[in-house]
C-alpha positions in Angstrom: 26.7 6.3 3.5 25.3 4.2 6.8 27.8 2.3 7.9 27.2 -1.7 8.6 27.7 -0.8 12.7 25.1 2.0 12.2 22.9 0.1 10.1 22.8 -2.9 12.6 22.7 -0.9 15.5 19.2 1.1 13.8 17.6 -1.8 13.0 18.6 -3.9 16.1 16.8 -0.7 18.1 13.7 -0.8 16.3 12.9 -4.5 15.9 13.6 -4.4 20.1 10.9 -1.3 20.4 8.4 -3.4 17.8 9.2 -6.4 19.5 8.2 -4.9 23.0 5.1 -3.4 22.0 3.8 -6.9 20.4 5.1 -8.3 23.3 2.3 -6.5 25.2 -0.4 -7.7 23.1 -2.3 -11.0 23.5 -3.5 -13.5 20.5 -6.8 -12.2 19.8 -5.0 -8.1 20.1 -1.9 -9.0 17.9 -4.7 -10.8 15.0 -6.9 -8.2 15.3 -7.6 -6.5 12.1 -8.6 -2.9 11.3 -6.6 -1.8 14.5 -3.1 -0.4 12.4 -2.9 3.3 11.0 -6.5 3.8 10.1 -6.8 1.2 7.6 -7.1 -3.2 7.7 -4.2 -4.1 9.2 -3.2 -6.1 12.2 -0.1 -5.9 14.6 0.3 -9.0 12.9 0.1 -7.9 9.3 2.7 -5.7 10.6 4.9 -8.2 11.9 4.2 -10.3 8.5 5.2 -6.8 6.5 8.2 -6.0 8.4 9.5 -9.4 7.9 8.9 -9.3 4.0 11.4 -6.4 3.4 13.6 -8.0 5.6 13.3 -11.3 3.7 13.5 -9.6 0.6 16.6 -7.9 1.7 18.2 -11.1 2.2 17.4 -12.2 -1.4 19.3 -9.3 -2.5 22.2 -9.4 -0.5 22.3 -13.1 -1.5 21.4 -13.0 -5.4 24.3 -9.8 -5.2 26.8 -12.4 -3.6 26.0 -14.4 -6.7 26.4 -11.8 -9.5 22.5 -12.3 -10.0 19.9 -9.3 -10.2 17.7 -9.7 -7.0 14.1 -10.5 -7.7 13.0 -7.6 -5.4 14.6 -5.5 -8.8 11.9 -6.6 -11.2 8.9 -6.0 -8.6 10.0 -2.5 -8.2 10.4 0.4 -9.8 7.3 3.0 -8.9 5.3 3.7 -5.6 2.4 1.9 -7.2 4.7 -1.1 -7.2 6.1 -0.8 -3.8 2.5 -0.5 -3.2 1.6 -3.6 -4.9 4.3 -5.5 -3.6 3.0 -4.9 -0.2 -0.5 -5.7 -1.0 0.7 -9.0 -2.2 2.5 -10.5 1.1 -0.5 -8.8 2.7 -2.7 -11.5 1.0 -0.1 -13.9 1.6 -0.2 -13.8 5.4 -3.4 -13.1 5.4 -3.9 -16.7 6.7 -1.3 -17.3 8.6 -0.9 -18.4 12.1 -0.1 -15.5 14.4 2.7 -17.8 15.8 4.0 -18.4 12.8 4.0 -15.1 11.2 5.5 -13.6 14.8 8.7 -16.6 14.5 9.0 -15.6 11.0 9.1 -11.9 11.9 12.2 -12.8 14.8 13.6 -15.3 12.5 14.4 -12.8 9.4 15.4 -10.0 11.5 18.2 -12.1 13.2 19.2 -13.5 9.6 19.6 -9.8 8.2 21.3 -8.6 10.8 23.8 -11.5 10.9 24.0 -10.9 7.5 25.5 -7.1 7.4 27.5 -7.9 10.5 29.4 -11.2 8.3 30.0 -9.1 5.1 33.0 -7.7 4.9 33.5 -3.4 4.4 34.3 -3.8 0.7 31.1 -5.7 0.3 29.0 -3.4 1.9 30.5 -0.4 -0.6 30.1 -2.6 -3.5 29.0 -0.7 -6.6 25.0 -1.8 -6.8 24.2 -2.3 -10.5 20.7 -3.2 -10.3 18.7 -0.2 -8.7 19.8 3.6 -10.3 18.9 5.2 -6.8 21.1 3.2 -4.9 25.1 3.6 -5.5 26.2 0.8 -3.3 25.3 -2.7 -1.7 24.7 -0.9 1.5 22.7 2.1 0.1 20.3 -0.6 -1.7 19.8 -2.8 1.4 19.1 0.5 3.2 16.4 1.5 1.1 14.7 -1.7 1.1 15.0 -1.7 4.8 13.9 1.7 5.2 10.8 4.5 4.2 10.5 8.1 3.8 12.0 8.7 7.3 15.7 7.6 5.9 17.6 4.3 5.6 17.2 1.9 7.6 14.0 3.1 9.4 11.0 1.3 7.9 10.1 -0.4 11.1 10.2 3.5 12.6 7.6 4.5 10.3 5.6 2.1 11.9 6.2 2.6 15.2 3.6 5.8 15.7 0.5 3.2 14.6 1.7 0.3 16.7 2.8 2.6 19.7 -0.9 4.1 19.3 -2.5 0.4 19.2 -0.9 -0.9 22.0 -1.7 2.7 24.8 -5.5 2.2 23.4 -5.7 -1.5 24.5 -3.7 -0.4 27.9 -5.8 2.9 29.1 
């Protein structure tokens, strides 16, 4: 099992490399859709995507604190869900101010983080009753923060497509 120290320290180094690489784009770049692995989406929609599994990893480390079945729970349960799921905050930020969605993006990353660094050991190795892949607290939160890569590396999955984005505006 990840540890809370490795987890943080995973996702603090990814959101920095993500981070940088937005950081290089301008408005009109960063909004631009159809520029993100071959399909619709926009650095942005990326940034508005990251920050949905973050947020929804928050709701399930809170709703565990609780005793309450996280709401991610009842959205899951098959690729075509996760898929779904996805489409859906796609649609949702759609919209959405680039501003906005990058805040959002910064805002939900440092609440996460704060969030495994403030719970306890104990907490983290809780048993995880609500998802049969997932044995513990940690495990859970590390497959909802991470992709077929491993735990904890959903924002390195992405990193390829956004790395790629950014060189083709630069050259």
């Amino acid at each position: 099992m990840t540890s809370r120290d490795e987890a943080v320290g995973l996702l603090e180094q990814q959101h920095r490399a993500v981070a940088e690489l937005l950081g290089e784009l301008d408005a009109d770049a960063f909004a631009r859709r159809g520029t993100m692995g071959g399909g619709e989406w926009s650095a942005k929609d990326l940034a508005a995507h990251l920050g949905s599994w973050e947020g929804f990893s928050l709701q399930a480390i809170e709703a565990f604190g609780r005793g309450e079945r996280p709401a991610i729970e009842d959205a899951l349960g098959s690729k075509r869900a996760t898929d779904l799921v996805n489409e859906r905050e796609e649609q949702r930020f759609l919209d959405a101010d680039p501003d906005d969605v990058l805040a959002r993006f910064e805002d939900l990353h440092r609440r996460v983080v704060g969030e495994i660094r403030g719970m306890g050991d104990g907490v983290w190795a809780a048993a995880y009753p609500y998802d049969p892949d997932d044995e513990t607290l940690g495990e859970r939160i590390g497959s909802l923060l991470g992709s077929d890569v491993g735990a904890f590396l959903h924002a390195s999955a992405h990193l390829p497509d956004l790395r790629a984005y950014v060189d083709s505006i630069n050259r």
